[in-house]
GUSE-28656 format. One record per residue (C-alpha): residue number from 1; residue in one letter; x, y, z. Coordinates in Angstrom, 3 decimals. Each point is the difference from the previous one (the first is absolute). Layout:
// residues N
<rec num="NUM" residuo="a" X="X" Y="Y" Z="Z"/>
...
***
This chain:
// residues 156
<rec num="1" residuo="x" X="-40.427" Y="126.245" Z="-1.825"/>
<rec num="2" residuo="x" X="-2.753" Y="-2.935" Z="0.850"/>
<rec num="3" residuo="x" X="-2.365" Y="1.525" Z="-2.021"/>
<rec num="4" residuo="x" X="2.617" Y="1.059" Z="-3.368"/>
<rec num="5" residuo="x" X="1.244" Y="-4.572" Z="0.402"/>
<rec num="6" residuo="x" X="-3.983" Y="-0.784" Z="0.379"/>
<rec num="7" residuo="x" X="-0.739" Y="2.159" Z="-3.024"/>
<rec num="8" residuo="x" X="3.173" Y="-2.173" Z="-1.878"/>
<rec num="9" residuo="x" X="-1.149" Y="-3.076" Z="0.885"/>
<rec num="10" residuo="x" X="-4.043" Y="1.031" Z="-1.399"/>
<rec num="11" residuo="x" X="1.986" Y="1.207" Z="-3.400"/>
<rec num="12" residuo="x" X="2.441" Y="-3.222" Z="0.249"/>
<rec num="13" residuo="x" X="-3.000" Y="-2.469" Z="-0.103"/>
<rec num="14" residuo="x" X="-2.080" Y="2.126" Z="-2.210"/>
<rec num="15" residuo="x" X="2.742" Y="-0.437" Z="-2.768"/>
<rec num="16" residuo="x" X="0.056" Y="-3.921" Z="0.837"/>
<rec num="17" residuo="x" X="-3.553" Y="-0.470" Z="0.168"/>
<rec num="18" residuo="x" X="-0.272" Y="1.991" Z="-3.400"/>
<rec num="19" residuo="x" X="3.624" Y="-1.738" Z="-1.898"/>
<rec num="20" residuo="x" X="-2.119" Y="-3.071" Z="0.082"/>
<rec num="21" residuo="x" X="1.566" Y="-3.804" Z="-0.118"/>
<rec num="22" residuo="x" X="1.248" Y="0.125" Z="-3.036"/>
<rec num="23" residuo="x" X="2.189" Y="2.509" Z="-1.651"/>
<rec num="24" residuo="x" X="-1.718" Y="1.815" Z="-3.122"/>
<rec num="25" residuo="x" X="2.074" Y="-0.952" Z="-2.673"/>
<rec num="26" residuo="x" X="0.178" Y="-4.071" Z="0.664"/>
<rec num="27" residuo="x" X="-1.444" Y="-2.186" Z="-2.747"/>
<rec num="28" residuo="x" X="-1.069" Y="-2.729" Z="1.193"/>
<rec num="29" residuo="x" X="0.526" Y="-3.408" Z="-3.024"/>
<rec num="30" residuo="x" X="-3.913" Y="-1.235" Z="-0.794"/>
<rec num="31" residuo="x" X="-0.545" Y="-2.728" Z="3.110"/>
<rec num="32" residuo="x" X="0.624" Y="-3.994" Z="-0.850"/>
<rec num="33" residuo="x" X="1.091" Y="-2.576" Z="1.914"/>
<rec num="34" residuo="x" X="-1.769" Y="-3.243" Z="1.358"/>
<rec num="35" residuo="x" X="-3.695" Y="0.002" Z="0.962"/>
<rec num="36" residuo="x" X="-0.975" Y="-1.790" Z="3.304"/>
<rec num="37" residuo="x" X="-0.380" Y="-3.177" Z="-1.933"/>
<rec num="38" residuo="x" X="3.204" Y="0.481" Z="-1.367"/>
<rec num="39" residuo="x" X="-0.556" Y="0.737" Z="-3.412"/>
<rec num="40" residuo="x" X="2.335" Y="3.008" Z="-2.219"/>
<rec num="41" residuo="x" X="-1.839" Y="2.885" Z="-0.024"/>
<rec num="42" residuo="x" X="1.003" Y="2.180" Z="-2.518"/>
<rec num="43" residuo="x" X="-2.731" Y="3.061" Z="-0.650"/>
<rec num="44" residuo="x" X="-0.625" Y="1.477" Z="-3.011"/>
<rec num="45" residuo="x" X="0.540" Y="3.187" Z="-0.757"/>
<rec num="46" residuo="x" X="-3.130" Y="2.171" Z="1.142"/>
<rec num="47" residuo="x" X="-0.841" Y="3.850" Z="0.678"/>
<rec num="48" residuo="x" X="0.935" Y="-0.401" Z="3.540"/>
<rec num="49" residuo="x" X="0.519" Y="-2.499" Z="3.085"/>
<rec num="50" residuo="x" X="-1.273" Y="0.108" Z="3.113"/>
<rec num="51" residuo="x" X="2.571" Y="-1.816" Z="2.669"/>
<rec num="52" residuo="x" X="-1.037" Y="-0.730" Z="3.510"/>
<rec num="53" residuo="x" X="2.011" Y="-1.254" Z="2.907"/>
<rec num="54" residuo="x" X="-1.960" Y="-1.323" Z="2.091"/>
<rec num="55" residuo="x" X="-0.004" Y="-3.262" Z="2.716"/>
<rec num="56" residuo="x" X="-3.468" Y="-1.924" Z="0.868"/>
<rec num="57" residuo="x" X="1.008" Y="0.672" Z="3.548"/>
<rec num="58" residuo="x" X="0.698" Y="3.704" Z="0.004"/>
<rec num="59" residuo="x" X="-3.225" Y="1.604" Z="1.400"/>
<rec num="60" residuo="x" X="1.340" Y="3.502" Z="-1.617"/>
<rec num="61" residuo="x" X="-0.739" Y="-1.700" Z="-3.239"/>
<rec num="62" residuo="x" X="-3.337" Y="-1.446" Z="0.860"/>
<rec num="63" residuo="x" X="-1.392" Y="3.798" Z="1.340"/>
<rec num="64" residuo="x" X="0.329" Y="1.292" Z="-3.987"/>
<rec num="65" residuo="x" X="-1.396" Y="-3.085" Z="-1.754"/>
<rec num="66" residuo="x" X="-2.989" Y="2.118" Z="-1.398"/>
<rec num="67" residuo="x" X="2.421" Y="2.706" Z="-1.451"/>
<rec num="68" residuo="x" X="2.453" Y="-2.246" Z="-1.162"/>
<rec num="69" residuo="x" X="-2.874" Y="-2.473" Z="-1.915"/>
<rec num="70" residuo="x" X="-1.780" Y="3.320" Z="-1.428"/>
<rec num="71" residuo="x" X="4.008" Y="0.811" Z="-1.320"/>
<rec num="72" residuo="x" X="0.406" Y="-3.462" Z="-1.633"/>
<rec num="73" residuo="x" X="-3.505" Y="-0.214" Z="-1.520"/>
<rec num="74" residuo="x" X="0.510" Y="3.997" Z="-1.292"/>
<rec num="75" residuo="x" X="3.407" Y="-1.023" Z="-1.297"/>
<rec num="76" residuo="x" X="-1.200" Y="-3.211" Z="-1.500"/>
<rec num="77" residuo="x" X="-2.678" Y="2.289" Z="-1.812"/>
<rec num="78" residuo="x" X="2.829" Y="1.844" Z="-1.758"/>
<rec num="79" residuo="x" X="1.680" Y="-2.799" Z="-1.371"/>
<rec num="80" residuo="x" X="2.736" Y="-0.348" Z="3.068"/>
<rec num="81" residuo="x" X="0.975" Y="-2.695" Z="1.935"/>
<rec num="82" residuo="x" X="0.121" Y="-0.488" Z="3.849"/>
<rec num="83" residuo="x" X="3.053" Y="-1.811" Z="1.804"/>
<rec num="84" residuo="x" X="-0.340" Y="-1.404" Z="3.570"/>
<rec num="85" residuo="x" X="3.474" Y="-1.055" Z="2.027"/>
<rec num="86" residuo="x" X="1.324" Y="-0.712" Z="3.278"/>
<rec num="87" residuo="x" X="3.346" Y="1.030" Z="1.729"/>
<rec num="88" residuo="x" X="0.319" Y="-3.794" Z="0.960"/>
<rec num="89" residuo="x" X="-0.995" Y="-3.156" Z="-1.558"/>
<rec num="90" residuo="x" X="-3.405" Y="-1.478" Z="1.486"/>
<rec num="91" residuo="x" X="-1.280" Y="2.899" Z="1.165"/>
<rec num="92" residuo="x" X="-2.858" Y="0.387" Z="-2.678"/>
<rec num="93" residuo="x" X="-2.607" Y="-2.721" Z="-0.078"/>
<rec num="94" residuo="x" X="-0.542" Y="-1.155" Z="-3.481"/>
<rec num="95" residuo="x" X="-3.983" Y="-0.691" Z="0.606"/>
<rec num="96" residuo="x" X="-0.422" Y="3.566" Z="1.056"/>
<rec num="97" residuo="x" X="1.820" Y="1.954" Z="-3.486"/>
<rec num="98" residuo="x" X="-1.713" Y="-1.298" Z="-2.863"/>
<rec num="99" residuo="x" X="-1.428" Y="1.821" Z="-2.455"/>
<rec num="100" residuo="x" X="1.482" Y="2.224" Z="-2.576"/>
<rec num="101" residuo="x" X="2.943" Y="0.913" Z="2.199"/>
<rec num="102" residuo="x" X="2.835" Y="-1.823" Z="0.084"/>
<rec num="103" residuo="x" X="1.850" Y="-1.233" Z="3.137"/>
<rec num="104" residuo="x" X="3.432" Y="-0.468" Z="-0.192"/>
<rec num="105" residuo="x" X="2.152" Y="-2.182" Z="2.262"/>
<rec num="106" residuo="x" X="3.595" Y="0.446" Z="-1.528"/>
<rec num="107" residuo="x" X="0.248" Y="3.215" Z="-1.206"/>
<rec num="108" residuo="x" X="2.887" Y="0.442" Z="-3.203"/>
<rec num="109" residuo="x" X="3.414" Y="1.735" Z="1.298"/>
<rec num="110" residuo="x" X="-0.311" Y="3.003" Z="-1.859"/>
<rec num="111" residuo="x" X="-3.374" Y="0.788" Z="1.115"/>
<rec num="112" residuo="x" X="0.782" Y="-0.713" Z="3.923"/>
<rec num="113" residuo="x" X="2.620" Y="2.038" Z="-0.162"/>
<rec num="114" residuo="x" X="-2.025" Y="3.214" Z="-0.349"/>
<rec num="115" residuo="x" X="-2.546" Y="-1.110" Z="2.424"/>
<rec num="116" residuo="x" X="0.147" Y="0.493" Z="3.842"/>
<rec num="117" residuo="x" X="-1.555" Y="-2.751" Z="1.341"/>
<rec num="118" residuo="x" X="0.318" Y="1.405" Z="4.191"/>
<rec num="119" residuo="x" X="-3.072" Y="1.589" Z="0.078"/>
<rec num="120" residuo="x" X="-3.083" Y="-1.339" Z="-0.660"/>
<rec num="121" residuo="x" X="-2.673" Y="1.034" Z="-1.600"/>
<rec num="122" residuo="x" X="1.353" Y="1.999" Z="-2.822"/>
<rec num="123" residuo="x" X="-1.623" Y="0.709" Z="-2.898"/>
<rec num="124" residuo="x" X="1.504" Y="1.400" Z="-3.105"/>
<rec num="125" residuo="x" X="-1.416" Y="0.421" Z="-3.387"/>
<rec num="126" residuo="x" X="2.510" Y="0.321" Z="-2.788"/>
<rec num="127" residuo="x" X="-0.336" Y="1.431" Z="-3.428"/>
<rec num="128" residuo="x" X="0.749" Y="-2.449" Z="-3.331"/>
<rec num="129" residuo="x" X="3.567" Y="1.473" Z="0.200"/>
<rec num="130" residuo="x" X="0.202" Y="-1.169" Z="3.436"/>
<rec num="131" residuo="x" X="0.441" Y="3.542" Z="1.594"/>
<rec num="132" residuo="x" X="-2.004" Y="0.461" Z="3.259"/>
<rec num="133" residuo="x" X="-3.544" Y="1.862" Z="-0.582"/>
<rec num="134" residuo="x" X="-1.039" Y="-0.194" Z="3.605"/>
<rec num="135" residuo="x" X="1.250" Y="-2.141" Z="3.072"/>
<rec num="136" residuo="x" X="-1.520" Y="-0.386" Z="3.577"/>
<rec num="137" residuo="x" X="1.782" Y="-1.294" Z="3.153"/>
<rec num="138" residuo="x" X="-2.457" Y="-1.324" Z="2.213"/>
<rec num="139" residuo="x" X="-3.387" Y="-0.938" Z="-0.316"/>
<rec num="140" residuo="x" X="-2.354" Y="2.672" Z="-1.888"/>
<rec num="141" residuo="x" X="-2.687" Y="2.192" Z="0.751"/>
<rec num="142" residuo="x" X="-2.433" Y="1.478" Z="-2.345"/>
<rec num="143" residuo="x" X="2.367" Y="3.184" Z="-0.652"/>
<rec num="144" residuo="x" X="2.548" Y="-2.673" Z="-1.036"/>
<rec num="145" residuo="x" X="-2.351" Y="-2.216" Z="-2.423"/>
<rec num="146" residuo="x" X="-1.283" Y="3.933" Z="-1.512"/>
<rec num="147" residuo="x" X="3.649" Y="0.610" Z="-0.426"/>
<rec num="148" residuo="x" X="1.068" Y="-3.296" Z="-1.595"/>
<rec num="149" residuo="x" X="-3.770" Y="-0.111" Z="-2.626"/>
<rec num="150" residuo="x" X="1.505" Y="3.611" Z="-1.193"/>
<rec num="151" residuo="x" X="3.452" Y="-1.682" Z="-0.900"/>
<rec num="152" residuo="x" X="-1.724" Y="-2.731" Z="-1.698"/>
<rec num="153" residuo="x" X="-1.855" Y="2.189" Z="-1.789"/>
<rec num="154" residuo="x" X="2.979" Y="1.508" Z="-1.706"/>
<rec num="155" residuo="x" X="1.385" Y="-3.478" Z="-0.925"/>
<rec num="156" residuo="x" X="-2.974" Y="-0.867" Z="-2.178"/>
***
């Protein structure tokens, strides 16, 4: 009996661990809102988006900094664009994000609703129909960044 509830809890998180953070089938709208000097952002149209939620003083998101540059500057490469955001206002310096990503402060309704913003870092990298191509919860690894190159890859 111990072992049959240990081997349903192993399959139980398996399942979670694989469903991801996101359900398949959300579309997420293409990000705007307000950057950090609280300017309307509204992006163009492009072959895909990179969106990261991220804080300054998470140290999660400071341990994948390499991957998650080499991701932007691949992305930017194809013709994509790269969005940087925090759960809460103030919690991304705006001396430390310039560049060609964008920060945003205020983030437009429609586009925080299909975000969630309790678990930081997440990175997800959406296709120009905003459908999901790949999404990570929790700093990544060099499997991850392989993982998320291949999915860029197929947006270009």
């Amino acid at each position: 009996m111990i072992v049959s509830n240990i081997l349903e809890l192993v399959v139980l998180l398996k399942l979670h661990g694989d469903a991801g953070l996101y359900p398949s089938d959300l579309r997420f709208p293409t990000p705007s809102g307000y950057s950090l000097d609280r300017r309307p952002v509204n992006l163009s149209p492009a072959p895909c988006f990179v969106v990261r939620l991220s804080a300054d003083g998470c140290p999660y998101c400071r341990m994948d900094q390499a991957q998650y540059k080499k991701l932007t500057q691949e992305a930017e490469r194809a013709g994509c664009r790269s969005v940087i955001l925090a759960a809460k206002t103030g919690q991304i310096d705006p001396d430390r994000h310039k560049g060609a990503t964008v920060a945003l402060q205020y983030v437009d309704l429609a586009f925080g609703r299909a975000l969630n913003p309790f678990s930081t870092p997440q990175t997800i990298l959406l296709d120009n129909a905003g459908r999901i191509m790949w999404s990570r919860q929790g700093a990544m690894d060099g499997s991850a960044l392989s993982q998320a190159l291949r999915a860029l890859g197929k947006a270009r």
